[in-house]
Structures are given as structure tokens and as C-alpha cells.
N, C-alpha and C positions, 0 to 999 in steps of 0.2 A: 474644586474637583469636577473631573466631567461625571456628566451623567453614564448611569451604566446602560442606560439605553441611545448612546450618542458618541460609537467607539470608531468614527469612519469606515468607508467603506474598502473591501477586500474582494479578491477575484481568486477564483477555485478552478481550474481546467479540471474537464473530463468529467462534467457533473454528474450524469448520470453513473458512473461506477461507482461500486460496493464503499470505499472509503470515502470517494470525495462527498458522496450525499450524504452521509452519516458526518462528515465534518463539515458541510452546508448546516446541518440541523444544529449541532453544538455551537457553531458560528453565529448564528442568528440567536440561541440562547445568550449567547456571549455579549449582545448588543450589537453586532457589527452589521450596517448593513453591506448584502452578496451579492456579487456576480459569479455569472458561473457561464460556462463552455460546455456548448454542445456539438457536437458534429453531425450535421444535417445530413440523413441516406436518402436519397431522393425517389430508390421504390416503396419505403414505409414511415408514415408519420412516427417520429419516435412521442413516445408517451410521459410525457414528464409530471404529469400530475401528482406522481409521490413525493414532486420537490415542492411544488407549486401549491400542495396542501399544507406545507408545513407549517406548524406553527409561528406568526410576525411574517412570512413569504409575499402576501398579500401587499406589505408595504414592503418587506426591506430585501423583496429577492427579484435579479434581472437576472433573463436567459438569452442569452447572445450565441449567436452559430459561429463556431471558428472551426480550424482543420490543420491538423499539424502540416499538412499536405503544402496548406497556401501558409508561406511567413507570411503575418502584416495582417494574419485575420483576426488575431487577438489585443490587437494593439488597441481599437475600439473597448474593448472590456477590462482594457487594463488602465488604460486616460483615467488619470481622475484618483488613482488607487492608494493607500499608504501600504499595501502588503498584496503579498500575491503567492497561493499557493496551486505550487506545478506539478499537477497529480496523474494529467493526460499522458498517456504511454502507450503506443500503437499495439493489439495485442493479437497473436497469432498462432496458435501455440499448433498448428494445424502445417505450419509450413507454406503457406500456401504461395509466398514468394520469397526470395534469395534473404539470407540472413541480413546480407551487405545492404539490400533496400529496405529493409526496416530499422536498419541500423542508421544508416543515411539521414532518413526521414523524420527518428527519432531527435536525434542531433540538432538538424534545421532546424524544426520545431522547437527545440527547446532554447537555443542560441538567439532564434528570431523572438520570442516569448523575452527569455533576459536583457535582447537590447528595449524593447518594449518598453521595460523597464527602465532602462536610462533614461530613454527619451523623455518617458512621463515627468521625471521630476519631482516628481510624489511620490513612490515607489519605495518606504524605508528599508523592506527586508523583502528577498523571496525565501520562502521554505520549501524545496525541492523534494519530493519523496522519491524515495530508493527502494532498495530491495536488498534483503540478506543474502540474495544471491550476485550480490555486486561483492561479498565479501567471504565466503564460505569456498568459493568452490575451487581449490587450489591443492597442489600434493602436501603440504603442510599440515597436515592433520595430527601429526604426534604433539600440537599445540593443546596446552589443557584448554584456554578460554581463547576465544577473537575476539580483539577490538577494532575501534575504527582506523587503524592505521594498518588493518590487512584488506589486502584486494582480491577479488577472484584470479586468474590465470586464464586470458582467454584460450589460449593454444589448449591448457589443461579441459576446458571445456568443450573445441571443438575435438579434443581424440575422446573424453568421455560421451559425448554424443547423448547427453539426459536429454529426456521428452522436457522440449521447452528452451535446446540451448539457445536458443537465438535472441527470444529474450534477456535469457541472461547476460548473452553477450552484449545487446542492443541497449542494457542499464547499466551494465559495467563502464560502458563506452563514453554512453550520456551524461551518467553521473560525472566521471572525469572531466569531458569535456566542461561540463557544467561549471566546475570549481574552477579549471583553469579559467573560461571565459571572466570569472567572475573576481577571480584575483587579477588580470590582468587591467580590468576595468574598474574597480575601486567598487563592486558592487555589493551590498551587502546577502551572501546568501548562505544559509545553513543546509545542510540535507539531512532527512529522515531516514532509517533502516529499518524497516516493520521487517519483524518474521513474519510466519504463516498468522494471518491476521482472521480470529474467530467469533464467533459472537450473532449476534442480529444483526437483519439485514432492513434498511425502509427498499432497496431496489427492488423490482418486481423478480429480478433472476434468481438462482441461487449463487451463489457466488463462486467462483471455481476454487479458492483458498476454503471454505465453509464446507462444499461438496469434498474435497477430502479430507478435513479433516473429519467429518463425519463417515471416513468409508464402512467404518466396521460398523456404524448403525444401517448406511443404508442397505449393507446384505452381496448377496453374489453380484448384483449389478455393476457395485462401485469395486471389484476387486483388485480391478487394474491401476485404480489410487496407492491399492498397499505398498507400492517401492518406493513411495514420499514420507512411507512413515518409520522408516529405520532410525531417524534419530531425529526428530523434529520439532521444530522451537516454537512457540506458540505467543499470540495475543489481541486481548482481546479486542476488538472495532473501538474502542468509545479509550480505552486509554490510546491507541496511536491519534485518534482525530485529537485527544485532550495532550499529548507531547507535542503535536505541531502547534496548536494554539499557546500553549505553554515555551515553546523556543520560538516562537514570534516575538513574543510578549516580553522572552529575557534579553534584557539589557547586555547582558554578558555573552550570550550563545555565539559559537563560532565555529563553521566546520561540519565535520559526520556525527550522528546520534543513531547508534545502534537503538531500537527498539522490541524488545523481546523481553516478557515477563518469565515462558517458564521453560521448560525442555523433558519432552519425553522420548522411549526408546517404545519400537515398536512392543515388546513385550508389556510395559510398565501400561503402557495406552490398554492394552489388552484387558490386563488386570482391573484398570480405572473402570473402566466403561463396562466393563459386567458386572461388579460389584455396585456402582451408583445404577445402571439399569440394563436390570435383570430382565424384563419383560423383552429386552433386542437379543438375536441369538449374535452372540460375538465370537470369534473367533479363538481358539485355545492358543495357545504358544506355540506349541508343537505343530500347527499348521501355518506358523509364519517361518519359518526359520529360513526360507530362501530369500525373505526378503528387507533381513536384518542388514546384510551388507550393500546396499545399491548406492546410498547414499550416506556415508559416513563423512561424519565431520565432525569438528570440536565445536564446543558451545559456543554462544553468544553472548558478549559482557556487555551488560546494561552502564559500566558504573559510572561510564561518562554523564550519561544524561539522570541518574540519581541521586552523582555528584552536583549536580546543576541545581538542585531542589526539587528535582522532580517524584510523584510516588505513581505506582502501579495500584489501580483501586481493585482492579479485577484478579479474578484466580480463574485454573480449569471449570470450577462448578459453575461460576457463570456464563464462562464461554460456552458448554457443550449445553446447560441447562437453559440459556437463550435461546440459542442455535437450533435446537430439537425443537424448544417450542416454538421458534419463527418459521420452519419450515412446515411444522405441521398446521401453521395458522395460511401458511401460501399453499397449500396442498402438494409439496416436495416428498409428507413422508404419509 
């Protein structure tokens, strides 16, 4: 039997963001030694010391500069690799250029990443992560539950015009392309569907999935988060990094893996978070009600990936009882 400290080595894009560090950390628990991807800003040293402390980082973790921008900058970090998770996703939620070039950029990126993968020869599995907005946001909504076999509607998304559609768009797109590259080429890859992913953070930011799902703790400032929480699916940081290591790892996985432990309505959130803490002033019901319909949809079914043998460890109490306490350990709250 191998050693549990001798599981080969994996490569993680986008190390620095909220997920892929937090499954940097699990990974390195898991025995595996990491690579990881960073994209170098040439006005500010970025600070990576929250990876570079981690526990076994010292021996089993490399930080290599790549950039979705240049194909063939990851090709170096991925030489050598038996797995490769593709977590980097250009993020922009600000508009600050054409939906169509992020969307472009996205795609290369991720297309040059998968032949990478060929090439290496080593390469068993990528695990791709997605987003539950690759699968929610369509007129279909008189559906009770979604599974992996529904898509967003991009047309539906450019006339709904959500803060953020371009993203949406730009995952919707990726992802597909993704699978098709990947059935045409005999490659083996799965993707990941995290909902709004909550919990702790090791990044020094707060997370922008974290910062809303906290709006009603952090008060009038976050108000403008409230139209995210009409009906909103939730889970925690440490079971999606423990689903991807877990569909690595299954022999059997194949395809999309919805991730989403639990589902709340704005009101029920309401309820939640003033009753577990009292000491936030939370908002009443009666002062949300404009923003119960912004975003409706039906649920999200786990039961692909629980059919798989997978379990969900976390609930709400950890997510918000983490989450409160990591911000107020970074001075957030």
C-alpha cells in the first residue's frame, strides 16, 4: 500500500482565491504533494505567505506564475502531474471590460490548461470547478429540484441583466466548452457545482460569496448584497474542497457534480441569524420583502454526488459560526 504521505503530485490554478487555498490546505493534509498558480500584477508583490505557511508547504508546496491571458504558462505546473484541479476564473464583477473578452479569455485559458494535460501524459483526471450559476439561471423555474443535466440560458441571462452576468455567462460557456474539449479528446474530466460557498477563510480577503452571505450581520453597509439572498443555496469551504478531492479520488466519477448542502429563503435567513445571534441587529421580514423576488429559482440536488458516497460534514451553524469568527479574527467585523 502507498504511503499516506506519498499520494503524487497535483496542480491547483488560481491559488490564491478563497477555495483553491482552502483545498491547497486539505491537499497537503491528504499527502499529496502541490502546485499551484498564481498570476503575477507587476504594480504589487502579491503576498502568498498564508499558503507558504501552511502546514507540510515547506516541503510539499510550489508556486509557479501562469496567466489565463498567456496559453502555455501553465504547462510548466502541470509537467509531471497525475491530477489537476482548474479553479482559476478571471473575475470581474465590476464590468470593467466586454462580457465577450472575458468570456474568450476564460475559454483559452482553460482549453490551453486541458491540452496541457494531454500533453503531460501523466495527467489522470482534471476536476474543473463550476458554479451553480452555470445551472440555475433559466425560465424554468416551475422545476421542484435541478440537476446536472440543466443549463443556465445565456440569452435568459443577458435580458435578466443580474450584477455579475458576465460571469455567469463566461462559466456557463467554459464549462461546456470544457466537457466538449474533453469528450472529444478522450480526456478524463469531471466538474464541480459549488453554491454560494461559506465558511472560513486562510485568504487574507474576505471573500465576496462569505461577504454576502454575511450581509445581515454586517449591517446597512452590506444592504446592497440583500437581492442574493431571495433564495439562496449554501456550503460550506472545507466540504466543496473535500467533494473535489473526493471525485478525484472516485474511480467511478464522471461528468457534473452539483454541490450544495443546504437552501435558504430570504426570510428563513432572517429568522436564522437573529435567533442563533442576538447580539447583530438583523433585519425583520417585513423590511425584506422587495427583495424576496430578484432571484428566484428552484433548488439544487445534491443527489448525484451523495449517490457517489459522498457526505456533507457541515450544516448552517458552522458555516455562519466559522465565518463570524474568521472575520472578526481579520478585523472584517
Amino acid at each position: 500500500m502507498a504511503r499516506n504521505d506519498d499520494k503524487g503530485i497535483v496542480c491547483v490554478t488560481g491559488g490564491t482565491g478563497y477555495l483553491a487555498s482552502w483545498l491547497i490546505m486539505k491537499l497537503l493534509q491528504h499527502g499529496y504533494s502541490v502546485r499551484t498558480t498564481t498570476r503575477s500584477v507587476p504594480e504589487k508583490k502579491k503576498d502568498v505567505s498564508f499558503l507558504t505557511n501552511l502546514p507540510g508547504a515547506s516541503e510539499k508546496l510550489q508556486i509557479f506564475n501562469a496567466d489565463l491571458e498567456q496559453p502555455g504558462s501553465f504547462d510548466a505546473a502541470i509537467e509531471g502531474c497525475i491530477g489537476v484541479f482548474h479553479v482559476a476564473h478571471p473575475i470581474d464583477f465590476e464590468d470593467k471590460e466586454p462580457e465577450q473578452v472575458k468570456t474568450r479569455r476564460a475559454i483559452n485559458g482553460t482549453l490551453s490548461i486541458l491540452k496541457a494535460c494531454l500533453d503531460s501524459k501523466t495527467v489522470k483526471r482534471v476536476v474543473y470547478t463550476s458554479s451553480a450559476s452555470t445551472v440555475v439561471l433559466n425560465d424554468k423555474g416551475g422545476l421542484e429540484e435541478m440537476d446536472e443535466s440543466k443549463w443556465s440560458d445565456i440569452d435568459f441571462i443577458r435580458e435578466l441583466e443580474p450584477f455579475g452576468a458576465s460571469y455567469m455567462i463566461s462559466k456557463t460557456l467554459t464549462e461546456r466548452a470544457a466537457l466538449k474539449f474533453a469528450e472529444e479528446h478522450g480526456l478524463d474530466l469531471v466538474t464541480v457545482i459549488p453554491s454560494f460557498i461559506g465558511g472560513p477563510f486562510i485568504c487574507p480577503h474576505c471573500p465576496g460569496s462569505v461577504y454576502t452571505s454575511l450581509a445581515m450581520i454586517f449591517g446597512s453597509v452590506s444592504k446592497d448584497q440583500y437581492k442574493f439572498l431571495g433564495n439562496i443555496p449554501l456550503v460550506h469551504v472545507d466540504d466543496v474542497a473535500s467533494a473535489h478531492i473526493f471525485l478525484f479520488e472516485n474511480p467511478n466519477a464522471k461528468g457534473r457534480y452539483i454541490c450544495s448542502a443546504k437552501e435558504l429563503t430570504i426570510y428563513q435567513m432572517s429568522e436564522y441569524l437573529s435567533v442563533r445571534y442576538p447580539e447583530y441587529q438583523i433585519p425583520k421580514a417585513d423590511c425584506l420583502k422587495e427583495f424576496e423576488g430578484y432571484f428566484k429559482h428552484s433548488g439544487l440536488s445534491s443527489k448525484k454526488l451523495l449517490d457517489a458516497g459522498f457526505k456533507y460534514k457541515y450544516g448552517l451553524d458552522e458555516m455562519y459560526d466559522e465565518a463570524i469568527q474568521c472575520c472578526k479574527e481579520k478585523g472584517f467585523l
